[in-house]
TORDREN-220625 format. One record per atom (N, C-alpha, C): atom name; y, x, z negated; residue number from 1. Coordinates in steps of 0.001 Angstrom, whole numbers, plus 500000, padded with zeros to 6 digits. Layout:
// residues N
{pt CA; {Y; X; Z}; NUM}
...
// end
This chain:
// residues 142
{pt N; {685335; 468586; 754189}; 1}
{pt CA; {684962; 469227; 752939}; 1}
{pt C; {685805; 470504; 752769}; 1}
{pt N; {686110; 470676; 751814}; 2}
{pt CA; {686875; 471848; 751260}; 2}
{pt C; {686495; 472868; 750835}; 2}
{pt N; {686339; 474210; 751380}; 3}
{pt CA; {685973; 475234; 750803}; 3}
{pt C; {686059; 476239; 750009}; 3}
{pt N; {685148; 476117; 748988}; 4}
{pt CA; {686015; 476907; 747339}; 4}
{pt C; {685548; 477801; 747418}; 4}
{pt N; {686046; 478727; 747145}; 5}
{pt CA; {686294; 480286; 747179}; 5}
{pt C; {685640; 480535; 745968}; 5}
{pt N; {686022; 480284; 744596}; 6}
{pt CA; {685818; 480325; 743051}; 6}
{pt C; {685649; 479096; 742278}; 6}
{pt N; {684172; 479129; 741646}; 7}
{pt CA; {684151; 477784; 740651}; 7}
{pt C; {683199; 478292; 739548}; 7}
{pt N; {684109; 477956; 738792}; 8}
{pt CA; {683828; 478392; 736922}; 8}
{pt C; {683965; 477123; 736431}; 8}
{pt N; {684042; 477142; 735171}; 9}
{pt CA; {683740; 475964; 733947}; 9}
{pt C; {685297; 475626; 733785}; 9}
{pt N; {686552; 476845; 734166}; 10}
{pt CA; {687699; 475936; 733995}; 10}
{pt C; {688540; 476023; 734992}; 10}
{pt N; {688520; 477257; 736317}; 11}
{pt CA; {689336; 476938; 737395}; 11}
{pt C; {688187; 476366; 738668}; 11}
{pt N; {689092; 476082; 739762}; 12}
{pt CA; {688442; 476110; 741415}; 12}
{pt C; {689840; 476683; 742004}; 12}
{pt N; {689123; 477653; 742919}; 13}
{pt CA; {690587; 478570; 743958}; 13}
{pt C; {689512; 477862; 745226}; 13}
{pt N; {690397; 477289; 745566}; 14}
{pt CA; {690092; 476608; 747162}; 14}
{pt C; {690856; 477313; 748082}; 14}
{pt N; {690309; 477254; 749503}; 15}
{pt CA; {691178; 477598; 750910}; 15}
{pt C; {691654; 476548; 751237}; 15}
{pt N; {692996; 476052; 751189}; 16}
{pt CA; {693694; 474868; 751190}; 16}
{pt C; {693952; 475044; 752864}; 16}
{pt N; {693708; 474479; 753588}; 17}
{pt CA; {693680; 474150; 755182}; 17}
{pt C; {695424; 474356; 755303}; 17}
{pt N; {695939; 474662; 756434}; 18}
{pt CA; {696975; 474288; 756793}; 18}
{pt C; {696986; 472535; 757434}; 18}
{pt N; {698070; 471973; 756768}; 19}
{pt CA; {698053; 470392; 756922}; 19}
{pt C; {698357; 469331; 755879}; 19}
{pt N; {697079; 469208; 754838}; 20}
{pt CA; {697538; 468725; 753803}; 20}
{pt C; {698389; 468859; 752786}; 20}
{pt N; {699412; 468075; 752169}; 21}
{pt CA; {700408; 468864; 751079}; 21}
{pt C; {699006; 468833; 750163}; 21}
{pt N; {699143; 469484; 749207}; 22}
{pt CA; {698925; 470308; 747853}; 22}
{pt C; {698404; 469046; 747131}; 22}
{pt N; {699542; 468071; 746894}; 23}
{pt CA; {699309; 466784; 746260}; 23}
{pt C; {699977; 465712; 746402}; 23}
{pt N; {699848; 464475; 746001}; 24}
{pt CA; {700935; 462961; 746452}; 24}
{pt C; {701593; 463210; 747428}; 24}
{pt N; {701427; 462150; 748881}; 25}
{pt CA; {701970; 462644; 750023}; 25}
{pt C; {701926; 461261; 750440}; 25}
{pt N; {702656; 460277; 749857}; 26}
{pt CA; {702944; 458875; 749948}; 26}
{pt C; {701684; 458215; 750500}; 26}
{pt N; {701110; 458643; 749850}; 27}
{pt CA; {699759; 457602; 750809}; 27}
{pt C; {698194; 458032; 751630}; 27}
{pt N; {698954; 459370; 752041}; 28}
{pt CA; {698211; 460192; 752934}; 28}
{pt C; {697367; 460908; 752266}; 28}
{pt N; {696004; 461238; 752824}; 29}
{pt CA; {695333; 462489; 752216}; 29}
{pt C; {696083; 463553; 752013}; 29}
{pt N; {696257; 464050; 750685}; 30}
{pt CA; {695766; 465569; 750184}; 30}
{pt C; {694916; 466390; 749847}; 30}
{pt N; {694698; 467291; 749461}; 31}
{pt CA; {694267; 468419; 748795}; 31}
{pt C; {693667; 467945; 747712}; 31}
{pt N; {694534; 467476; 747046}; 32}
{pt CA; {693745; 467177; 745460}; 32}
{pt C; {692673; 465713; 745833}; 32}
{pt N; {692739; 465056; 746486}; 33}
{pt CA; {692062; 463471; 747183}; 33}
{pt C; {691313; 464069; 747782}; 33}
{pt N; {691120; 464930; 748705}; 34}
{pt CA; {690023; 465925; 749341}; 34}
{pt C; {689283; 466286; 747966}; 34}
{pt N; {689693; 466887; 747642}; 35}
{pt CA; {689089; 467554; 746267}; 35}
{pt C; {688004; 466508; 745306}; 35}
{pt N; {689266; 465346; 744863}; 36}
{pt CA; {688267; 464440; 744416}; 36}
{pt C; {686879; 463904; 744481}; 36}
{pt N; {686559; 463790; 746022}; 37}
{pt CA; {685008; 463322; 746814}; 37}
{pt C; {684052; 464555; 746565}; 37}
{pt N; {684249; 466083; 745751}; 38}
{pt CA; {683475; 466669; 745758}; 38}
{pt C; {683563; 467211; 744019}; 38}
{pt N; {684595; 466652; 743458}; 39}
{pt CA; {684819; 467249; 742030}; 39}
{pt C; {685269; 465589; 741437}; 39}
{pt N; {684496; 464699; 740486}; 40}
{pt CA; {684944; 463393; 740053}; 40}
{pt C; {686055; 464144; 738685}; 40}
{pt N; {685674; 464833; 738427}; 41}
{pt CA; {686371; 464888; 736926}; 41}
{pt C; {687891; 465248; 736995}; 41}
{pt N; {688788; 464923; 736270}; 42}
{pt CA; {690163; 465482; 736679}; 42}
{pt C; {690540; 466969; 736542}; 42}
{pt N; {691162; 467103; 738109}; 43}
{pt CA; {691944; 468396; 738142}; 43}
{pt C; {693115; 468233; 737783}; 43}
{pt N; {693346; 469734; 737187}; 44}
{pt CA; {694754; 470069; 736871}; 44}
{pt C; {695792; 470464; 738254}; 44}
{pt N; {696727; 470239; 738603}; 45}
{pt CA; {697621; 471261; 739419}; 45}
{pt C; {698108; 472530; 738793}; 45}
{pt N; {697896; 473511; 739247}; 46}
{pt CA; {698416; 474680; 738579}; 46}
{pt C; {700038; 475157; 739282}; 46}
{pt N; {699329; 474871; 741036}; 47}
{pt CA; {700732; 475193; 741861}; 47}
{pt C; {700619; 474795; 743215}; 47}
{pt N; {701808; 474571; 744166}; 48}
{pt CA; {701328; 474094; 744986}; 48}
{pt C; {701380; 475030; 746529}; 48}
{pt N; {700994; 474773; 747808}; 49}
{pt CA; {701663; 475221; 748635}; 49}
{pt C; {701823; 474753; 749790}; 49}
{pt N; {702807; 474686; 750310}; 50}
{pt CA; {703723; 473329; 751530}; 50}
{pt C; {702293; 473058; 752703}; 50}
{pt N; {702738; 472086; 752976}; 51}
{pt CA; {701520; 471479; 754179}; 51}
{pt C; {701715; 472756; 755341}; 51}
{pt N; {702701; 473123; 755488}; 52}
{pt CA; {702366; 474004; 756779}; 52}
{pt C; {701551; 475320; 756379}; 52}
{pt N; {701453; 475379; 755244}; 53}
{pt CA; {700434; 476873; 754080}; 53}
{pt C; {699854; 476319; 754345}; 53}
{pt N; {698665; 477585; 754894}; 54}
{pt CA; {697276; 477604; 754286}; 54}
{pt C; {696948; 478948; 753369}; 54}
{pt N; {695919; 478571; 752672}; 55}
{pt CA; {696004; 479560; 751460}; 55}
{pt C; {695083; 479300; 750261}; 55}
{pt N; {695134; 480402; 749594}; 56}
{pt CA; {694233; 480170; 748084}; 56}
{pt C; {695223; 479543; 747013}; 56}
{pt N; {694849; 478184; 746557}; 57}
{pt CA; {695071; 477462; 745417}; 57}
{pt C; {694457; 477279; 744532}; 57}
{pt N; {694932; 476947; 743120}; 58}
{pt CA; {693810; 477190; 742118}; 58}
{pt C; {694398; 475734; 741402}; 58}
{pt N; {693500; 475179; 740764}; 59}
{pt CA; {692908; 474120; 740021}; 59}
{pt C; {692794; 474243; 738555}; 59}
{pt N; {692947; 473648; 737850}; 60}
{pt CA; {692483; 473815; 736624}; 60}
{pt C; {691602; 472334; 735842}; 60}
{pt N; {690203; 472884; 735484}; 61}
{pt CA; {689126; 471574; 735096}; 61}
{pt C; {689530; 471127; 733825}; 61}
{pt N; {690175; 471817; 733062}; 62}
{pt CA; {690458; 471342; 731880}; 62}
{pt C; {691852; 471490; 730934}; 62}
{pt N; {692643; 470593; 730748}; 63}
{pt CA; {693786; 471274; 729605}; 63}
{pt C; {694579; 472443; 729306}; 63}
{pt N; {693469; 473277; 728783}; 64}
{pt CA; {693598; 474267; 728175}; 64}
{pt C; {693576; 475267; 729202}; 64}
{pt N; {693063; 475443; 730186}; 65}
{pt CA; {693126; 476716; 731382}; 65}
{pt C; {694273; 476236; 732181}; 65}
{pt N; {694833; 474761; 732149}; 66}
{pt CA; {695956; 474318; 732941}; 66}
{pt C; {696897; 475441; 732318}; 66}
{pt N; {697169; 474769; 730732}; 67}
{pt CA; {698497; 475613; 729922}; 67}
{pt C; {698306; 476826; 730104}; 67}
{pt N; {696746; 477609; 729870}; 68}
{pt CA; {697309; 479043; 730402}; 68}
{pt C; {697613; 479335; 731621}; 68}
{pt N; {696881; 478964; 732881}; 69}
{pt CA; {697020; 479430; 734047}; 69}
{pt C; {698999; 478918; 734684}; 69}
{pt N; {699405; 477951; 734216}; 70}
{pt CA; {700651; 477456; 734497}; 70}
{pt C; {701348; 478336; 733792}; 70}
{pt N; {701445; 478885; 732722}; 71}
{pt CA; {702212; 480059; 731626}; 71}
{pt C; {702091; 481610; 732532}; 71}
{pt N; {701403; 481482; 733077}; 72}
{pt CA; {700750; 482780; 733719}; 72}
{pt C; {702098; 482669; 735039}; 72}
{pt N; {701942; 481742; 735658}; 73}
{pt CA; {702979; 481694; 736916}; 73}
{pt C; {704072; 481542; 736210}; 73}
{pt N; {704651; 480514; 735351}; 74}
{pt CA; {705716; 480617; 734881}; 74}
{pt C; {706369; 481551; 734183}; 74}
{pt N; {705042; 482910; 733910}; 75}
{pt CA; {705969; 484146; 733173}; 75}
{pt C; {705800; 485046; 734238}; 75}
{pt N; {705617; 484932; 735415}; 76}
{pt CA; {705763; 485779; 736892}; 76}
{pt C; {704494; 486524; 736587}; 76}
{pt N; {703678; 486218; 735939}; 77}
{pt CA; {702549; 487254; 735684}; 77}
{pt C; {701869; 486966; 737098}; 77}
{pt N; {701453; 486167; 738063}; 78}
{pt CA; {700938; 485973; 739433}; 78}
{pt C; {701342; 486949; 740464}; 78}
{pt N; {701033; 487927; 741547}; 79}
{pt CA; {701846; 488424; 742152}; 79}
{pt C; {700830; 487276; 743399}; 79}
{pt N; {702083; 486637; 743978}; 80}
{pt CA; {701955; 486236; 745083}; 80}
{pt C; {702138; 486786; 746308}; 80}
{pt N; {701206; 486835; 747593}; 81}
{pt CA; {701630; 486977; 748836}; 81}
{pt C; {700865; 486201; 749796}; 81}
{pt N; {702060; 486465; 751180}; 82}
{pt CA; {702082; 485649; 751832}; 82}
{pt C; {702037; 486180; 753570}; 82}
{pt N; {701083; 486301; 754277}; 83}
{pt CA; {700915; 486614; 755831}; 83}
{pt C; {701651; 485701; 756461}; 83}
{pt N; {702602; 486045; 757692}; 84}
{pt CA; {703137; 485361; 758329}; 84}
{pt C; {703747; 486250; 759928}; 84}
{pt N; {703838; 484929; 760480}; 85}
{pt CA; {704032; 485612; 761874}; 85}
{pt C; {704894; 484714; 762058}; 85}
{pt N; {706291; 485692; 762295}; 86}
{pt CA; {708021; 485686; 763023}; 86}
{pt C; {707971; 485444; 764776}; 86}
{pt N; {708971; 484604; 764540}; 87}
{pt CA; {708787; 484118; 765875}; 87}
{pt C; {710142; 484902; 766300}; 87}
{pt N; {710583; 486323; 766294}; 88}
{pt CA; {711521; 487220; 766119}; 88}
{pt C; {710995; 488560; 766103}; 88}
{pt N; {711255; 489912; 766352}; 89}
{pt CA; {711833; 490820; 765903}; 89}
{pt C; {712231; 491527; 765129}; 89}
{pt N; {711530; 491656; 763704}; 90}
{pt CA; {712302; 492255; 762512}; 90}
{pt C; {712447; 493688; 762946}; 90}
{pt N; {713820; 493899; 762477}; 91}
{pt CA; {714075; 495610; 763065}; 91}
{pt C; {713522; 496535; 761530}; 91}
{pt N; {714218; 495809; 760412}; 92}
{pt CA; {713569; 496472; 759586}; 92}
{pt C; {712273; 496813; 759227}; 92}
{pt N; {711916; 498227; 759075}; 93}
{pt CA; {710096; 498224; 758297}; 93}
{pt C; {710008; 497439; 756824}; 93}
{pt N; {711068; 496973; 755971}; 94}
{pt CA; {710845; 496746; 754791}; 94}
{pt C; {711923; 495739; 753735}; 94}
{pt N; {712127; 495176; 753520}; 95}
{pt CA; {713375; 494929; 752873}; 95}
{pt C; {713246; 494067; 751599}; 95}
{pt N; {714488; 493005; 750819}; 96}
{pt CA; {714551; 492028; 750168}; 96}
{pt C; {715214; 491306; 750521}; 96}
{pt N; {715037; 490113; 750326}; 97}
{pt CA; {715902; 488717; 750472}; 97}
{pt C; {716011; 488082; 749568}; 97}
{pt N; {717365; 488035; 749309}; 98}
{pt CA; {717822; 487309; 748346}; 98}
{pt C; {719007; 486447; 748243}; 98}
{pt N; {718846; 485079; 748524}; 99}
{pt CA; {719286; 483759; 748983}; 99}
{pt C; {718685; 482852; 748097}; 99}
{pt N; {719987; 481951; 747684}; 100}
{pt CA; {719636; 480679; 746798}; 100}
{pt C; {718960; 479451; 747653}; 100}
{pt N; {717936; 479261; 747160}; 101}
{pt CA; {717567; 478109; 748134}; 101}
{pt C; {717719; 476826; 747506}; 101}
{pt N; {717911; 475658; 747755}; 102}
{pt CA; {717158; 474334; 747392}; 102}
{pt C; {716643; 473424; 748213}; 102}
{pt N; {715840; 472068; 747331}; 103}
{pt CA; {715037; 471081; 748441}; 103}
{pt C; {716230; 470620; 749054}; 103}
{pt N; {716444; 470235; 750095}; 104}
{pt CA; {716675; 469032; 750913}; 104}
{pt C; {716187; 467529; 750954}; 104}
{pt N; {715153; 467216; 750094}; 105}
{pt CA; {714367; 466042; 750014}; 105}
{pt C; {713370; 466249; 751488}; 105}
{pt N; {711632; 465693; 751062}; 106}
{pt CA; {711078; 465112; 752340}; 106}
{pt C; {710063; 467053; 752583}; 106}
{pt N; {710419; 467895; 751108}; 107}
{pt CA; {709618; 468974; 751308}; 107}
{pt C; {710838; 470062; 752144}; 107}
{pt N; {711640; 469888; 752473}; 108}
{pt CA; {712455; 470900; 753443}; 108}
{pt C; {713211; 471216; 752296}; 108}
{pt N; {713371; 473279; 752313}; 109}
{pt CA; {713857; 473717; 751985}; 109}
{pt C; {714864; 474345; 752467}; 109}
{pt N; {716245; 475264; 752156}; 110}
{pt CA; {716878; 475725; 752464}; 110}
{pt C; {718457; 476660; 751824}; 110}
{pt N; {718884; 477570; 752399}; 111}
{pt CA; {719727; 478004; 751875}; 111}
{pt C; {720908; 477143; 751335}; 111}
{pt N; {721478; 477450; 749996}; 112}
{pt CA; {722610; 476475; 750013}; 112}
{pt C; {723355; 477922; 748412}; 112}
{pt N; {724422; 478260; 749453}; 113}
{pt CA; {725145; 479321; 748258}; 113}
{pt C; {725434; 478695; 746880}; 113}
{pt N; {726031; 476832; 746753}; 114}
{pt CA; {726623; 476235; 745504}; 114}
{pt C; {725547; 475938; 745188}; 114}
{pt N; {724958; 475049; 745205}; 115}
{pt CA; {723830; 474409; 744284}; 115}
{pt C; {722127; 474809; 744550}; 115}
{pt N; {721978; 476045; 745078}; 116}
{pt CA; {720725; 476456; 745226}; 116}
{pt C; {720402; 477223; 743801}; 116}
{pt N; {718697; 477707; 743511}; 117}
{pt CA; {718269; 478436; 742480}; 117}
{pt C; {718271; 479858; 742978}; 117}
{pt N; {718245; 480855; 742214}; 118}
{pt CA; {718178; 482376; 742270}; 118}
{pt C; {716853; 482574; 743248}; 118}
{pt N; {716455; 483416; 744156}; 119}
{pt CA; {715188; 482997; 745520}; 119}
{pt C; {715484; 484715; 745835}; 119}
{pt N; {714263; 485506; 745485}; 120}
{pt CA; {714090; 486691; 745830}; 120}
{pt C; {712622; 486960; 746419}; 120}
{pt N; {712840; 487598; 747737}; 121}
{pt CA; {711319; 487805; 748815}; 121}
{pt C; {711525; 489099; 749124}; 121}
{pt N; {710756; 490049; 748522}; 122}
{pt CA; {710291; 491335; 749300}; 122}
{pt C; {709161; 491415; 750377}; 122}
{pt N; {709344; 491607; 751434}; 123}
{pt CA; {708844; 492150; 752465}; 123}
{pt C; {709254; 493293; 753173}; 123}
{pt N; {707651; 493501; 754091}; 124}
{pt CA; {707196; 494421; 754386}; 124}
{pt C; {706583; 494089; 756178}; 124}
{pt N; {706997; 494835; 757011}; 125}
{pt CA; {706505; 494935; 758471}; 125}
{pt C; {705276; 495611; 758677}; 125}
{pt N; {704167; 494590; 758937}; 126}
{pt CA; {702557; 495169; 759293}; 126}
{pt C; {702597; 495544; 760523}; 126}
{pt N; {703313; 494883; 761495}; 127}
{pt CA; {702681; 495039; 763307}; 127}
{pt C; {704260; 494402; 763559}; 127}
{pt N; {704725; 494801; 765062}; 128}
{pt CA; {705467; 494374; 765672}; 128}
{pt C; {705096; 493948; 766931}; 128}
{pt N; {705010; 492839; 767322}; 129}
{pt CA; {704568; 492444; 769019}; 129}
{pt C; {705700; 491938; 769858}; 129}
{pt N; {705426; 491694; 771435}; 130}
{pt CA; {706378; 491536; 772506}; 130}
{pt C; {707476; 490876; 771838}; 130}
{pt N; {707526; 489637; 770819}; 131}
{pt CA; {708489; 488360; 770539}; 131}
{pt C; {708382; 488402; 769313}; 131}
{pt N; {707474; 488973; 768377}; 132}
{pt CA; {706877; 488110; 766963}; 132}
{pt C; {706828; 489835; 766392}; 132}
{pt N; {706841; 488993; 764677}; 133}
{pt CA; {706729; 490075; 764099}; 133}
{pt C; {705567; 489779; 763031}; 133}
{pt N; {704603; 490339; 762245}; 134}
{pt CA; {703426; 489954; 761709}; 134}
{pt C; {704281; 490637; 760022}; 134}
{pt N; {704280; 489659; 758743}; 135}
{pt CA; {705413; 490711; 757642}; 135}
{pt C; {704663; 490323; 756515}; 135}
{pt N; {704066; 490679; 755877}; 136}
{pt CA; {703618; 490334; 753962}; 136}
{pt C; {704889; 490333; 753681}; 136}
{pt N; {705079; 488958; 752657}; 137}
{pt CA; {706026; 488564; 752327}; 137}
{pt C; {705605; 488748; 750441}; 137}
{pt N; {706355; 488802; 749757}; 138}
{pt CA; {705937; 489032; 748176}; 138}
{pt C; {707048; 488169; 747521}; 138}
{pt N; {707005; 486705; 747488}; 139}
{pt CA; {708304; 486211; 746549}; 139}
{pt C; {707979; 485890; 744892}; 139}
{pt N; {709493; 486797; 744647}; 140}
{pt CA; {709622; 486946; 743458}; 140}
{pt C; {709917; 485543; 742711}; 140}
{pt N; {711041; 485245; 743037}; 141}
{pt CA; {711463; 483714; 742470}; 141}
{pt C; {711287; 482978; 743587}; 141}
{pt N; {711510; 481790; 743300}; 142}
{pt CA; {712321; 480628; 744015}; 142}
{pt C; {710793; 480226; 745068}; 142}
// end
């Protein structure tokens, strides 16, 4: 069972497990198929986030909160972030990254200077430990 954080008359923000993709995963349970056995009526996708995320996702119950809530990310109005732990060393306390990424097919992403999209990540260093580094990540694009 899936645990929703927020449920109104037109979104659900779920804690999406680390594991399942987001949605269609050739066959396999997702997120939204999880979702189904406790919500019959159709959800919207608003956005997604990779099987190895876990995280707050949001839903949309109807149409009309889809088009706004999707307009909302698509005009950067969302500020996204993201906890993560580096299996590294960041020397910097703070920085940006900015690298074109694209898919690879199969969900893998990656740098590619010719045919990648514009991909900007501000971060920030919370904790530094023996090997690892703990960084809020804030991506802008991409």
């Amino acid at each position: 069972m899936i645990h929703i954080l927020l449920e109104t008359a037109d979104i659900l923000a779920v804690d999406k497990p680390e594991g399942p993709a987001s949605i269609h995963d050739q066959g396999k349970e997702c997120l939204l198929s999880l979702l189904a056995a406790q919500f019959p009526e159709k959800l919207y996708v608003v956005h997604r986030l990779d099987k190895e995320v876990s995280g707050v996702i949001l839903f949309a119950r109807n149409a009309a909160a889809h088009k706004h809530l999707t307009q909302q990310f698509s005009d950067r109005n969302v500020e996204k972030r993201y906890v993560t732990l580096t299996h590294s060393v960041i020397e910097q306390d703070s920085g940006v990254i900015d690298k074109p990424l694209r898919g690879f097919g199969s969900g893998r992403m990656g740098v590619d200077a010719e045919r990648g999209k514009p991909s900007s990540t501000e971060f920030r260093v919370t904790e530094r430990l023996r090997s690892y580094t703990l960084v809020e990540a804030y991506p802008h694009t991409g």
